[in-house]
C-alpha positions in Angstrom: 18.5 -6.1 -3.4 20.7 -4.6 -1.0 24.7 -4.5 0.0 25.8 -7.0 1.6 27.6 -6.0 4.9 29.6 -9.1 5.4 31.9 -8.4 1.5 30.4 -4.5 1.3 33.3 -1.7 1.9 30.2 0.7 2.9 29.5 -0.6 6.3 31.9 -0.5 9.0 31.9 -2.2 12.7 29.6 -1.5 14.9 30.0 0.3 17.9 29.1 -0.4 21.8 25.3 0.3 21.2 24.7 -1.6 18.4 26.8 -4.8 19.4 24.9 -4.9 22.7 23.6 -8.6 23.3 22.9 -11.0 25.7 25.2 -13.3 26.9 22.7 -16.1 28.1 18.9 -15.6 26.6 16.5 -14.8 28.6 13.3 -17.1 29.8 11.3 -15.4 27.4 13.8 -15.6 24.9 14.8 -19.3 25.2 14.6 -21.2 22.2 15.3 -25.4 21.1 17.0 -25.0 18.4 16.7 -29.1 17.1 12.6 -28.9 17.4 11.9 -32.0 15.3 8.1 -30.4 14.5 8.1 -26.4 13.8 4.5 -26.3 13.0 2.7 -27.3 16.3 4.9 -25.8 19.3 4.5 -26.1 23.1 1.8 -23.9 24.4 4.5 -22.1 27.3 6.1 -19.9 24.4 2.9 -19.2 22.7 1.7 -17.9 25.9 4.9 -16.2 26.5 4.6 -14.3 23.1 1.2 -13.6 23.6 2.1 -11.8 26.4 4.5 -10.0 24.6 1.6 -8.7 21.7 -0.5 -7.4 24.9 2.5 -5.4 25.8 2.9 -4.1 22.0 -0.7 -3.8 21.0 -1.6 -1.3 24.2 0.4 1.6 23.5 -0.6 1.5 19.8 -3.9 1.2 20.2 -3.6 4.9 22.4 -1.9 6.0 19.6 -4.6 5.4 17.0 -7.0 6.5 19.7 -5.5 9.7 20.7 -4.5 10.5 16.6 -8.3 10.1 15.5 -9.0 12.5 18.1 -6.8 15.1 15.9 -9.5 16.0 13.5 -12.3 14.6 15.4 -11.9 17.8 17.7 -11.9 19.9 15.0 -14.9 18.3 13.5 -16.6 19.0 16.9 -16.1 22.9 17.0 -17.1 23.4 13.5 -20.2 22.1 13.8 -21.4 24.7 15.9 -20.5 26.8 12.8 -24.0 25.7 10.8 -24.3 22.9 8.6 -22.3 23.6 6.0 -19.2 24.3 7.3 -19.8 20.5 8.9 -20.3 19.3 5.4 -17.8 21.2 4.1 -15.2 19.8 6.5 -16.3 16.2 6.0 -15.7 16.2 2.7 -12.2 18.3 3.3 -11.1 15.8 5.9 -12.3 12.3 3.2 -10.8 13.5 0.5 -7.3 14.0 2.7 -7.8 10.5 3.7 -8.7 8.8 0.8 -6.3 10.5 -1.6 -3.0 11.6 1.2 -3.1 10.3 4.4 -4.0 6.5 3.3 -1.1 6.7 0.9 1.4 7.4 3.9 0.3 4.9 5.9 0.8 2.6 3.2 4.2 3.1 2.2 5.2 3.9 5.4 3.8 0.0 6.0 6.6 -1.2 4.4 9.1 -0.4 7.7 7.3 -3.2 9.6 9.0 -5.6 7.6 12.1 -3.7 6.7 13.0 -1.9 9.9 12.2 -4.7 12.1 14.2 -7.4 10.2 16.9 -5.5 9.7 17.6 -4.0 13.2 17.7 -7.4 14.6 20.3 -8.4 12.0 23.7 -9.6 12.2 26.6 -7.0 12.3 25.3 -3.1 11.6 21.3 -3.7 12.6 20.8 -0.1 13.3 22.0 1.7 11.0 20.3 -0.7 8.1 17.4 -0.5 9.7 18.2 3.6 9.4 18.7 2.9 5.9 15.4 1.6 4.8 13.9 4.5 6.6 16.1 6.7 4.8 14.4 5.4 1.5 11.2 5.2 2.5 11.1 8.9 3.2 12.2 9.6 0.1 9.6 7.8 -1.6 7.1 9.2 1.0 8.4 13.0 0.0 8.0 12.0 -3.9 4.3 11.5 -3.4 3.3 14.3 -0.9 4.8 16.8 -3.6 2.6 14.9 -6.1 -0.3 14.6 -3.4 0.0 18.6 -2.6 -0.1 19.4 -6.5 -3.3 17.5 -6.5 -5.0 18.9 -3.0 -4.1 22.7 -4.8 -5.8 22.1 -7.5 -8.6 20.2 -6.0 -11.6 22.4 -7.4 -12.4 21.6 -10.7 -12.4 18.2 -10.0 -15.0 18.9 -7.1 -16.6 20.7 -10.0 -16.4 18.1 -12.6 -17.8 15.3 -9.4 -21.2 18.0 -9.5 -20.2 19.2 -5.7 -22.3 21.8 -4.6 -20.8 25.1 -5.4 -20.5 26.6 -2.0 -19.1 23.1 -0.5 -16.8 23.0 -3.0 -15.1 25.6 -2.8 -15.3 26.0 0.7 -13.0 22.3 1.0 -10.6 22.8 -2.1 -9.6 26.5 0.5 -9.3 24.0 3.5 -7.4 21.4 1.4 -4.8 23.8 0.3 -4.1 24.6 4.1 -4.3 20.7 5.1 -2.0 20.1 2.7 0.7 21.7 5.1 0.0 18.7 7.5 1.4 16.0 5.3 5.2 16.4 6.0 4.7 16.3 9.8 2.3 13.2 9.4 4.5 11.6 7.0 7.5 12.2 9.8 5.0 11.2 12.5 4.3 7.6 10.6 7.7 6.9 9.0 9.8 7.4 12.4 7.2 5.8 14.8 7.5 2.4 12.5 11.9 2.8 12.8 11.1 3.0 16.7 8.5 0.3 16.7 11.4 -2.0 15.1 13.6 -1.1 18.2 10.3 -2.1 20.8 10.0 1.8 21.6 6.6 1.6 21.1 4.7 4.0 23.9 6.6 7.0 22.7 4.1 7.6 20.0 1.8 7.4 22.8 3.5 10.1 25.1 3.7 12.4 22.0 -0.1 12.4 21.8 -0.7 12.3 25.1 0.7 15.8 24.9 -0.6 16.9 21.5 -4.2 15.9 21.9 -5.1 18.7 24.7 -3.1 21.4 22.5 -4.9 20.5 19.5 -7.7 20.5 21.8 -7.4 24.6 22.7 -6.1 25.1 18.9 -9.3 24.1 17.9 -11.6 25.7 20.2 -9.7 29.3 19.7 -9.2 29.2 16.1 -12.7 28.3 15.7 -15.0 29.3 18.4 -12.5 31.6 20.1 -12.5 35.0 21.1 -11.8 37.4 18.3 -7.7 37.8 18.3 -7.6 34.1 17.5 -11.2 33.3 16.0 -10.3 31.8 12.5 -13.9 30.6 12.0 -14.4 27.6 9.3 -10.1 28.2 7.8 -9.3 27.5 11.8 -10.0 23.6 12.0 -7.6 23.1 9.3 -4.9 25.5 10.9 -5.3 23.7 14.4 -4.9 20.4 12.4 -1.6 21.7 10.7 -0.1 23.1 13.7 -0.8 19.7 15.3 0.5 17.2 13.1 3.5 19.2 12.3 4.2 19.1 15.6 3.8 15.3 16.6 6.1 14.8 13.2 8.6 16.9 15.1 8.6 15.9 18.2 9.0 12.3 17.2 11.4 13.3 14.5 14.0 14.6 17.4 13.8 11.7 19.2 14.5 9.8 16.3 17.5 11.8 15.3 19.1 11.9 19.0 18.7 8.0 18.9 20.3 8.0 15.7 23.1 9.9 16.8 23.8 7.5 19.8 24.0 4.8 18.1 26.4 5.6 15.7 27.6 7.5 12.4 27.0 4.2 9.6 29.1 3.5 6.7 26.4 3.9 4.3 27.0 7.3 5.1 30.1 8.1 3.2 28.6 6.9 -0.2 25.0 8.6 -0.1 24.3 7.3 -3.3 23.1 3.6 -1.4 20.4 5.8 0.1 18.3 6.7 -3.0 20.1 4.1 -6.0 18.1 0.7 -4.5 14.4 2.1 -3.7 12.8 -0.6 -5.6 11.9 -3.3 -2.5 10.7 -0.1 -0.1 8.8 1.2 -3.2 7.0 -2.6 -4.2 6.2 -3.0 -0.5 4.9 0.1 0.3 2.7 0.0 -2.7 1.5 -3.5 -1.3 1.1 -2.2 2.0 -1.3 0.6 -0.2 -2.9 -1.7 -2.2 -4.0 -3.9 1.3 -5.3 -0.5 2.8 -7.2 0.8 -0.4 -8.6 -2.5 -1.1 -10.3 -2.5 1.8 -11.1 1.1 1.9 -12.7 1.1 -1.4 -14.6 -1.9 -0.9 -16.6 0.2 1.9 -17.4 3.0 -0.7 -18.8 0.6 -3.2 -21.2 -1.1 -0.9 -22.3 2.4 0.2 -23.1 3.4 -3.2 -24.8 0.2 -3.7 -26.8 0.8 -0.3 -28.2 4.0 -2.1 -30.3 2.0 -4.6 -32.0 0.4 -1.8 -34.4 3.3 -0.3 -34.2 5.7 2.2 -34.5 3.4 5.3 -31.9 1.2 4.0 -29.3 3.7 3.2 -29.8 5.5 6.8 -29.7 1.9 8.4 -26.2 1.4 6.5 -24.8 4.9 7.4 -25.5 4.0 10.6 -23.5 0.5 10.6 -20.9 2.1 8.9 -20.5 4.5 11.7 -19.9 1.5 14.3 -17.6 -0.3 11.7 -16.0 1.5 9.0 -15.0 3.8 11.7 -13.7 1.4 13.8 -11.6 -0.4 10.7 -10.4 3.3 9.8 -8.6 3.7 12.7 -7.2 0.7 13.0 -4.9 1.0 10.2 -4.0 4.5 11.5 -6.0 7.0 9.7 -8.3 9.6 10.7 -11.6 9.6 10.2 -14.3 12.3 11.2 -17.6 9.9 12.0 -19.0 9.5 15.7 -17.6 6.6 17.6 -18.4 4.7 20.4 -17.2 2.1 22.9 -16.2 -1.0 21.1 -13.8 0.8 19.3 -11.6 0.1 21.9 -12.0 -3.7 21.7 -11.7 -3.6 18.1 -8.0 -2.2 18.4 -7.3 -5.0 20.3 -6.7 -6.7 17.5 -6.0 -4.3 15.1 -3.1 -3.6 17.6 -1.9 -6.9 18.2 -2.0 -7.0 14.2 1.0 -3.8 13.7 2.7 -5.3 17.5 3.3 -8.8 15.5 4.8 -7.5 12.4 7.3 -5.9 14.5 8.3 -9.1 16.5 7.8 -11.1 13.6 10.4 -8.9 11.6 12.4 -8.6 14.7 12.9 -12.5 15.2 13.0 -13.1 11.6 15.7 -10.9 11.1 17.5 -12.6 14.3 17.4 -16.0 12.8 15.1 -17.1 15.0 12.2 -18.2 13.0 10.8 -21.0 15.2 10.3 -18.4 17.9 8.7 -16.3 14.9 6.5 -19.7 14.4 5.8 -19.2 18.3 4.8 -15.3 17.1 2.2 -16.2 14.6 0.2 -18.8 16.7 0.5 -15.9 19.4 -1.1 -14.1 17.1 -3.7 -16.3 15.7 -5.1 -16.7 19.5 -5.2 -12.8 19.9 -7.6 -12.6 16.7 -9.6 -15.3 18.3 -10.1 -13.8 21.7 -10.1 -10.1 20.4 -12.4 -11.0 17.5 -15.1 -13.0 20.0 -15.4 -10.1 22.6 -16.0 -7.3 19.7 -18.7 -10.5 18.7 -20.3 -10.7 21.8 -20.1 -7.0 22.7 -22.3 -6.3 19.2 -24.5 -9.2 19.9 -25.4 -8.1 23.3 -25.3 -4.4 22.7 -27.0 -4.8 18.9 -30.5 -2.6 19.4 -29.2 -0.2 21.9 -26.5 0.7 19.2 -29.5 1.4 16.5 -31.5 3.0 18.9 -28.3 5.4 19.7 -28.4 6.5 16.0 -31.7 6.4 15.1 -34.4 6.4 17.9 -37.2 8.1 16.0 -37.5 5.6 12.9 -38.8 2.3 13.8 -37.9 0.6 10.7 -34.2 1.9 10.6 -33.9 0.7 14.0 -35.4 -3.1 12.8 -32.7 -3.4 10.1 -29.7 -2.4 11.7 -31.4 -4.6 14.2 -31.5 -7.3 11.7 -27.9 -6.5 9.8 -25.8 -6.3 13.1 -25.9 -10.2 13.5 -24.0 -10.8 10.3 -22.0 -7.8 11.1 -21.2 -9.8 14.3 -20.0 -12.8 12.5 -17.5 -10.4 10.7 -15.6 -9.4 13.5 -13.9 -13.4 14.5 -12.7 -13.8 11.0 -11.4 -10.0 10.2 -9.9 -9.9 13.5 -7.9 -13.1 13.0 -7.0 -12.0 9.4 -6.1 -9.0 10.6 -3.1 -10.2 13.0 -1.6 -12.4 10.8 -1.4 -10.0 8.3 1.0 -8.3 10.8 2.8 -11.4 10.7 3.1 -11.9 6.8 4.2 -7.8 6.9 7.2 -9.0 9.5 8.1 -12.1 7.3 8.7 -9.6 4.8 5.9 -10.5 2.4 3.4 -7.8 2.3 2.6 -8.7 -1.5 0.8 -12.0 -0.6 -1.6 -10.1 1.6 -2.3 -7.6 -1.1 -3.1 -10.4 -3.3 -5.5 -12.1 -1.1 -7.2 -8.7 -0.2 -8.1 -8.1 -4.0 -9.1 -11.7 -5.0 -11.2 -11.8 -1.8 -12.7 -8.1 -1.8 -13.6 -8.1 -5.7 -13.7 -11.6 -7.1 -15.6 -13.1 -4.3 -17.0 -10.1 -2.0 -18.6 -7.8 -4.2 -20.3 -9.8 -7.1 -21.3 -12.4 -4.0 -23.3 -9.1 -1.8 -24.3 -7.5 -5.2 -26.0 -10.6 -6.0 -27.6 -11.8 -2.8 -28.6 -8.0 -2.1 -30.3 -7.1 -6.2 -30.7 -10.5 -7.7 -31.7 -13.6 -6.0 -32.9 -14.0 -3.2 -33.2 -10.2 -2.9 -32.0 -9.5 0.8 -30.9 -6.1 0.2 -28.9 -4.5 2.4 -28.1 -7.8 4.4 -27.4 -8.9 1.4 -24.6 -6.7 0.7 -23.3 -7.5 4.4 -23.1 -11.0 3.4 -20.9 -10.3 1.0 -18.6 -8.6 2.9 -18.7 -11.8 4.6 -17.3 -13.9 2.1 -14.9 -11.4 1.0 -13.7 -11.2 4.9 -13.8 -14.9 5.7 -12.5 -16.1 2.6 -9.6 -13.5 2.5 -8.9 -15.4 6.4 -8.8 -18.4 5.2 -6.5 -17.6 2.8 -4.0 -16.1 5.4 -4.8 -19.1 7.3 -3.6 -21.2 4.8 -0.8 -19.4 3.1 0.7 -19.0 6.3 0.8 -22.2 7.9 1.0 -24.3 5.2 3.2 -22.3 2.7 5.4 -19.0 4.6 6.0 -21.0 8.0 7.3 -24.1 6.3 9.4 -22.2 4.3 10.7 -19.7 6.9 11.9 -22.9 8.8 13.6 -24.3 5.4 15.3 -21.8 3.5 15.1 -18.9 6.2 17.4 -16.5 4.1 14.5 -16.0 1.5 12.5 -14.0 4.0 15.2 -11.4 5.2 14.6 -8.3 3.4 17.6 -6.5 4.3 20.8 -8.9 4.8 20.8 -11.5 1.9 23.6 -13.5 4.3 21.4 -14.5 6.7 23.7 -16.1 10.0 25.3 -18.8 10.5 23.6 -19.6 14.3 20.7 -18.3 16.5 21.9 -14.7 18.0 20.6 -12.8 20.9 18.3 -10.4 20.5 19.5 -6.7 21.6 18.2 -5.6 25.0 15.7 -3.5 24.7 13.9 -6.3 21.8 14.4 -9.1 24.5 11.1 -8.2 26.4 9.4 -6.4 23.9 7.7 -4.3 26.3 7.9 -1.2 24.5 10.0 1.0 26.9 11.6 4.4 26.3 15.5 3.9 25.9 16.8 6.8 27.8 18.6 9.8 26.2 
């Protein structure tokens, strides 16, 4: 799959930085390493790495936060424009989603496993780990040529979909400027999953921190602005440009001056290891796709479904969709354009804690220390509990104020988001668990399972299950088709459940080498993790 450093000629030693270890492991670190029963460890390192997923998961969740606010701003600005341009927009920004941006994020998905497991690694960690971003970006680049090919010549197939004329073409002109954005987002989401394998974790975070409020003024001038700068509908893709170009650049010199430090690799003086083994980034980023779009999609066909239900019951599941979809969207790390609202923010909790564990996971797998990696994914089983039951409870509580927030002028609206919420509620315990240990199957280096499970559960299960309850028998309509979700969420969870306690744990624990993605000689003993893994608190390592 890929060289093997210890009989390779490509890799050579290490140098100061990347042989940095501990000599004595820390209390968080400590490990037995003769437990007698892996699968049902002492509560003290659970807690510990629970800890550890808090510290991961807060910095990530500002960074979806303060990236959906990219084209949210935007989305702001030009609805003061008239109605139109709005539209327009909306259907400029979901196409870029569904068709670009979700593709990135999917094969850039891949690195949680890759990067993570292989920085950790016996012998030349960093620069392997360097190595797999290497090829990821190349397969990244592949498709946004392919991707920009398609956003040019957008048009006809708006054309061919029966898009009004004007909205049409006024999307395919602000596609072929978004278009521009997809390098720097692609940089943006390839190098923040390298650093996220070395715990740097907040600088995403800082990088936004100081984009957001530029994007902010881009917006407003290229939009709204006085005339020197006033761009008018063309300036909400210009300011979104500008602005992921230049989180992809700013992240991408960091990146590189980290590089520099820690070393020039072997691999480098036969290039042809960079692009001549592709195939594992390739099959797991198109698992990490298939998870995303499965899921995605699924959302789209239940809307379409909605629309045979009547006016009230297509208004009632726009509006659910708004607190939901939304909030799922930007989770996994794309932009979305709809209103939001507070639980957002408790609904990253988990979707946080999810993309945190696949980096520890990958980290400590690629350590040789699975049973702390066994700690990790109980850790991360009790996040999706806890994170899952407050998003529960805030719905619950918070159920007809949220429908009345939407829609305070229809009364019957109001009753059946009223009435579809409660299922809605039950959702959020059983996609929240599924969706931290799907972070941990990412880090044990087998994203395909969890592809597998989305599909069987979404499609096989899911959809004919809400399609039925909601048309045939007993006819609940749209709570019908929320019920299905159901299924397809709770029986996708108890897949995870099972497939990674009963079948990837044990095996982990008994034939460890299976799992590592990078090294295909696993060691020989427990290492030390570098420094700035040891905590896993996410700091900035100084330049």
């Amino acid at each position: 799959m890929y060289p093997d450093r210890k009989t390779s000629s490509l890799f050579k030693p290490v140098n100061d930085l990347t042989a940095k270890s501990c000599s004595s492991l820390t209390a968080l670190e400590s490990l037995q390493q003769h437990e007698t029963n892996p699968l049902i460890p002492p509560l003290r390192p659970i807690a510990d790495e629970f800890v550890v997923l808090l510290r991961y998961a807060v910095p990530i969740i500002g960074t979806h936060l303060l990236e959906n606010t990219l084209m949210l701003v935007s989305m702001v600005w030009v609805g003061h424009l008239g109605t139109t341009e709005l539209a327009a927009m909306s259907l400029a920004n979901m196409t870029l989603n569904c068709s670009s941006l979700s593709v990135v994020v999917g094969f850039a998905s891949a690195l949680e496993g890759l990067c993570s497991q292989a920085y950790t690694s016996e012998g030349d960690g960093p620069h392997m780990s360097t190595l797999a971003a290497f090829r990821t970006t190349i397969i990244v680049a592949i498709l946004v040529c392919l991707q920009s090919i398609l956003l040019w010549n957008i048009l006809p197939i708006f054309c061919f979909l029966r898009v009004d004329p004007v909205l049409a073409v006024m999307a395919a002109r602000a596609l072929r400027l978004l278009l521009f954005a997809l390098p720097g987002y692609a940089t943006f989401e390839i190098s923040r999953r390298w650093l996220q394998a070395q715990a740097i974790i907040s600088l995403p975070t800082a990088i936004l921190l100081l984009i957001s409020p530029l994007n902010a003024i881009l917006s407003y001038l290229f939009i709204c602005g006085p005339k020197p700068f006033q761009l008018g509908f063309m300036g909400a893709p210009m300011s979104t440009v500008i602005s992921f170009n230049l989180m992809g650049f700013s992240s991408l010199m960091y990146s590189l001056r980290l590089a520099i430090r820690q070393g020039k690799p072997g691999w480098i003086q036969n290039p042809r290891v960079v692009y001549t083994q592709l195939g594992p980034n390739f099959w797991d980023g198109l698992s990490g796709f298939a998870t995303l779009a499965s899921e995605w999609w699924f959302w789209e066909f239940i809307g379409f479904a909605s629309a045979h239900l009547g006016h009230s019951a297509l208004a009632a599941h726009s509006i659910v969709v708004t607190i939901t979809t939304e909030l799922w969207a930007t989770g996994m790390g794309i932009n979305n354009n709809m209103d939001t609202d507070g639980i957002e923010v408790l609904y990253q909790l988990s979707s946080g804690a999810g993309l945190g564990v696949a980096a520890r996971c990958g980290n400590l797998v690629g350590a040789g220390r699975t049973r702390r990696a066994v700690d990790a994914s109980w850790a991360a089983l009790m996040a999706g509990v806890v994170f899952g039951s407050l998003t529960t409870l805030f719905i619950l509580v918070f159920r007809y104020p949220l429908a009345r927030l939407f829609s305070s002028q229809d009364e019957e609206v109001t009753a059946l988001v009223g009435k579809v919420l409660p299922t809605v509620a039950m959702i959020q315990i059983p996609d929240s668990i599924r969706s931290t240990l799907a972070g941990v199957i990412r880090g044990a280096g087998e994203p395909k399972a969890s592809a597998l499970m989305n599909c069987v559960g979404y499609y096989i299960l899911g959809l004919p299950m809400g399609l039925f309850l909601s048309f045939s028998y007993p006819g609940l309509g749209l709570l019908g088709l929320w019920l299905g979700m159901l299924v397809a969420v709770g029986s996708t969870t108890l897949t995870s459940c099972y497939y990674l306690f009963n079948k990837l744990i044990p095996s982990l624990m008994r034939h460890p080498e299976q799992h590592r993605l990078i090294i295909s000689n696993p060691p020989r003993h427990y290492q030390s993790l570098p420094e700035e893994i040891q905590g896993g608190y996410g700091t900035l390592t100084p330049l």
